[in-house]
C-alpha positions in Angstrom: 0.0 0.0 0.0 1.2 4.0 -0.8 0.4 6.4 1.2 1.2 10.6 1.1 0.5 13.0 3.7 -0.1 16.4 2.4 -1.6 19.8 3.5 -0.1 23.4 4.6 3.3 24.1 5.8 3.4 24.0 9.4 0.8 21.6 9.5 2.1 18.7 11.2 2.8 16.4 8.4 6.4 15.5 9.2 5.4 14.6 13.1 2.2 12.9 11.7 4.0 10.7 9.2 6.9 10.2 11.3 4.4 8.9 13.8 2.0 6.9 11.3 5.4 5.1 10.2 6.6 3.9 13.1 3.1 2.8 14.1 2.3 0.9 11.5 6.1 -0.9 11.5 5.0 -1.8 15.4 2.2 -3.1 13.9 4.3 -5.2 11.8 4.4 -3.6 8.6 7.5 -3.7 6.6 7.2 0.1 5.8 9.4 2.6 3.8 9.1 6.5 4.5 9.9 9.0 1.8 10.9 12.2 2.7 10.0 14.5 -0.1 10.7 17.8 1.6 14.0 19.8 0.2 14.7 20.6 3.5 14.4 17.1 4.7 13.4 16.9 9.0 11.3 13.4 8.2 14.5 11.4 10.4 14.1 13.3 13.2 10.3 12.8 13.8 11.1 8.9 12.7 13.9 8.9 15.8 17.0 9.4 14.6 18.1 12.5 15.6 18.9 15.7 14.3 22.5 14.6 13.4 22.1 11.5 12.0 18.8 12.8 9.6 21.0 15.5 8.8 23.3 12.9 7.7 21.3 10.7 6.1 21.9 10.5 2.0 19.4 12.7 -0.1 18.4 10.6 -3.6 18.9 13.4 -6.1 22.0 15.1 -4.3 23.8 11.8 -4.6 23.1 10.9 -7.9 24.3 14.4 -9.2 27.5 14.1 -7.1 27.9 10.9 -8.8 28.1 11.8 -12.3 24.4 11.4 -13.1 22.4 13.6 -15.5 19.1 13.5 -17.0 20.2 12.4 -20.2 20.8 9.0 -18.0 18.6 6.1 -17.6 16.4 6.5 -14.0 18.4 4.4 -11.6 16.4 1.4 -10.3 14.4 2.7 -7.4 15.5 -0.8 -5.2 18.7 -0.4 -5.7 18.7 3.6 -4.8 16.4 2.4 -1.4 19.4 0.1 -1.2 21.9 2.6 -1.6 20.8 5.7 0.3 18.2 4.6 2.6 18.8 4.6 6.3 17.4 2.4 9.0 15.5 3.7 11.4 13.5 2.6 14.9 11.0 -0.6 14.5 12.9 -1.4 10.9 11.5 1.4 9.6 14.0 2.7 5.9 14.0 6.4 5.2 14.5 7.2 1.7 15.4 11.4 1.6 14.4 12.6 -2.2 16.7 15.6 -1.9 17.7 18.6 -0.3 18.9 22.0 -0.8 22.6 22.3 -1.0 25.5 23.3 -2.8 27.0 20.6 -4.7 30.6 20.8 -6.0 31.5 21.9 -9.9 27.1 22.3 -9.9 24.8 24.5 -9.1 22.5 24.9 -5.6 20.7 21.7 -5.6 16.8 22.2 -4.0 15.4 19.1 -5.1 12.7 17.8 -7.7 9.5 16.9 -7.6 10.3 14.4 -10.5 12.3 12.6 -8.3 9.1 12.8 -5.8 7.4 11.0 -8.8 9.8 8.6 -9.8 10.3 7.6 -6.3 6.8 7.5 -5.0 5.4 5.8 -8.3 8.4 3.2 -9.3 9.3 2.0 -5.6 7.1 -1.6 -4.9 4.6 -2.2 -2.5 3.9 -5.5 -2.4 4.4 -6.8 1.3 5.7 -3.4 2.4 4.0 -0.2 3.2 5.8 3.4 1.3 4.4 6.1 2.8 5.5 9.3 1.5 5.9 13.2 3.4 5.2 15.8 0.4 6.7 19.3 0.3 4.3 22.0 1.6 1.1 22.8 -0.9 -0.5 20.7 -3.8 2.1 20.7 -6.0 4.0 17.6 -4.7 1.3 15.8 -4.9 0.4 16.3 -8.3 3.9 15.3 -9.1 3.6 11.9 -6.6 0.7 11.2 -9.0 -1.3 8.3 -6.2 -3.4 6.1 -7.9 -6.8 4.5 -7.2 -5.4 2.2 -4.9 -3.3 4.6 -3.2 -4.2 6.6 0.3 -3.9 10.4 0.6 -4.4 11.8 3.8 -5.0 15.7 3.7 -3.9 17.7 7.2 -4.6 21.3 8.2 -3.9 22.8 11.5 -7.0 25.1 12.8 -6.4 27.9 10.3 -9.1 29.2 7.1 -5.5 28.7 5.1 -4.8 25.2 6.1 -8.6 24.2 6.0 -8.4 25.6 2.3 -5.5 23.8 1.5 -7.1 20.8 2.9 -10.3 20.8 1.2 -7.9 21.4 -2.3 -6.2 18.0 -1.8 -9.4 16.3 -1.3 -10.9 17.4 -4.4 -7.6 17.2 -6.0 -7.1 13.5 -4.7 -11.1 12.5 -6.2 -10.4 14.2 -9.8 -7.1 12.6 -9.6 -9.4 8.9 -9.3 -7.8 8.6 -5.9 -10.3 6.3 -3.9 -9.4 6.8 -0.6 -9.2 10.3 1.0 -8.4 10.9 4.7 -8.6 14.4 6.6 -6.6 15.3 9.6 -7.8 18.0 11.7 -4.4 18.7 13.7 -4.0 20.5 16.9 -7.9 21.0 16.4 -11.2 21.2 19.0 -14.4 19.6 18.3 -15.0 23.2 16.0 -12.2 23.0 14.2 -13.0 19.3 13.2 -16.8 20.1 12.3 -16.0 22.8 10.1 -13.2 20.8 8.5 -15.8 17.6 7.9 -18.2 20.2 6.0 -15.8 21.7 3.9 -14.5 18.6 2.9 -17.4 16.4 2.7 -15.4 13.6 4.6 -15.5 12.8 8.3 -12.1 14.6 9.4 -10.0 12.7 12.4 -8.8 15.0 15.7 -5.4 14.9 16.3 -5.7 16.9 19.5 -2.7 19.6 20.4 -0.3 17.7 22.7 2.3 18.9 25.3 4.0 15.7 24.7 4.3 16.4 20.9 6.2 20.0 21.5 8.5 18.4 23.9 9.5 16.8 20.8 9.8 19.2 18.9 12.1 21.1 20.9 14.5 17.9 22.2 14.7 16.6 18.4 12.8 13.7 19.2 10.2 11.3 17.6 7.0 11.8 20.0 6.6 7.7 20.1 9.3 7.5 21.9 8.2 10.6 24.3 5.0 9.1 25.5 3.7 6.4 22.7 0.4 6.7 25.0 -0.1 10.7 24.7 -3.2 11.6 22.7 -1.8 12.6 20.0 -0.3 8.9 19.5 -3.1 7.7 20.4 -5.2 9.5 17.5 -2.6 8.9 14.9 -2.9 5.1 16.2 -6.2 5.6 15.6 -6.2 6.8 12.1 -3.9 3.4 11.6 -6.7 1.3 12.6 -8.9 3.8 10.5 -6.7 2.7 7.2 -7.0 -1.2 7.6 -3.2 -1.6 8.2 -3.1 -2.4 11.5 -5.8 -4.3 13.8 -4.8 -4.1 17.1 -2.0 -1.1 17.5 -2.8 -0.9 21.8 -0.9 -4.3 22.0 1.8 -2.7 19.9 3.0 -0.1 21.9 5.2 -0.2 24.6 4.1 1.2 28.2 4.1 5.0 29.0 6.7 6.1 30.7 6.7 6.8 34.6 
């Protein structure tokens, strides 16, 4: 199964997917995050660190620094999740698309949404999960092109800007022949998640705002491993279970801490 996560910037996606991933690998899914974000921070919300996401190959960059152009075949997208992906907490492999840098004898690299496409629509699902965290706005995920069989999961923070954005990717995802849509009402109050269900025409899921979720944020930490048993986990774990991925995800998580 393919998943992307799209919406606003500042949204949440990166925590949400970072979370979602790990989840579902507890839940023992073989599962492969993309991070399709020039300015990739999908490692540290997976649990490895500032330094080691910081670290962690980019797709594109690599190739480039290797000699590759576009007049080249497309690389195998196996062997470049062999190549450049990292391993992360519960098995889970981060692939990074690319990132914004400058590359020796080239020019500033900042990504490519082809690569977003190639990536996203070449790599194999069968028996493995590749869930993919899009660059800010819509246009990532016209280039990810999902398919009928795909999932796209919408999120918007309380805000008219992120509910816009929101209700976009929904209709986007339908004309697209998309057939299942998901929206995620983050840091969001019963309001925020009633107005978000009527613009959108879909029953929207409440991730509610979490203390354990900043702490996070601000120690460079995956918030599964902060409390796996906050309510935010607990809503994304939710949403799991909402998907069909994973039955059961309470007996998957360890105990919160004391």
């Amino acid at each position: 199964m393919k998943i992307v996560v799209t919406g606003k910037g500042g949204a949440g996606k990166t925590t949400i997917s970072g979370a979602l991933a790990r989840l579902l690998a507890r839940g023992g899914h073989r599962v492969v995050a993309l991070d399709c974000d020039p300015s990739p921070g999908l490692g540290i919300s997976l649990g490895l660190g500032p330094e080691a996401t910081e670290a962690a190959p980019a797709v594109l960059n690599s190739l480039v620094a290797l000699g590759h152009t576009h007049n080249d075949p497309d690389p195998d997208p196996e062997d470049l999740l062999t190549r450049f992906g990292v391993d992360g907490p519960d098995g889970v492999r981060l692939l990074v698309g690319g990132k914004v840098e400058q590359l020796a004898g080239a020019c500033v690299c900042c990504g490519s949404h082809s690569t977003t496409r190639k990536l996203f629509s070449n790599l194999p699902h069968e028996g493995r999960v590749v869930l993919a965290d899009l660059e800010a706005g819509l246009n990532d995920l016209i280039w990810a092109s999902p398919k009928a069989d795909d999932i796209v999961i919408a999120l918007a923070e309380p805000s008219a800007k992120g509910f816009e954005i929101a209700r976009r990717a929904c209709e986007l995802a339908e004309t697209m022949g998309v057939g299942q849509r998901i929206v995620v009402a983050n840091r969001a109050n019963g309001a925020d998640v009633e107005t978000l269900s009527e613009l959108t025409g879909l029953a929207a899921v409440a991730v509610p705002d979490d203390p354990a979720v900043a702490q996070a944020d601000r120690e460079g930490l995956a918030p599964i491993d902060v409390d796996p048993q906050s309510p935010a986990l607990l809503a994304i774990a939710s949403l799991a279970e909402q998907l069909g991925l994973v039955p059961a995800l309470a007996a998957a998580q360890p105990e919160r801490r004391g």
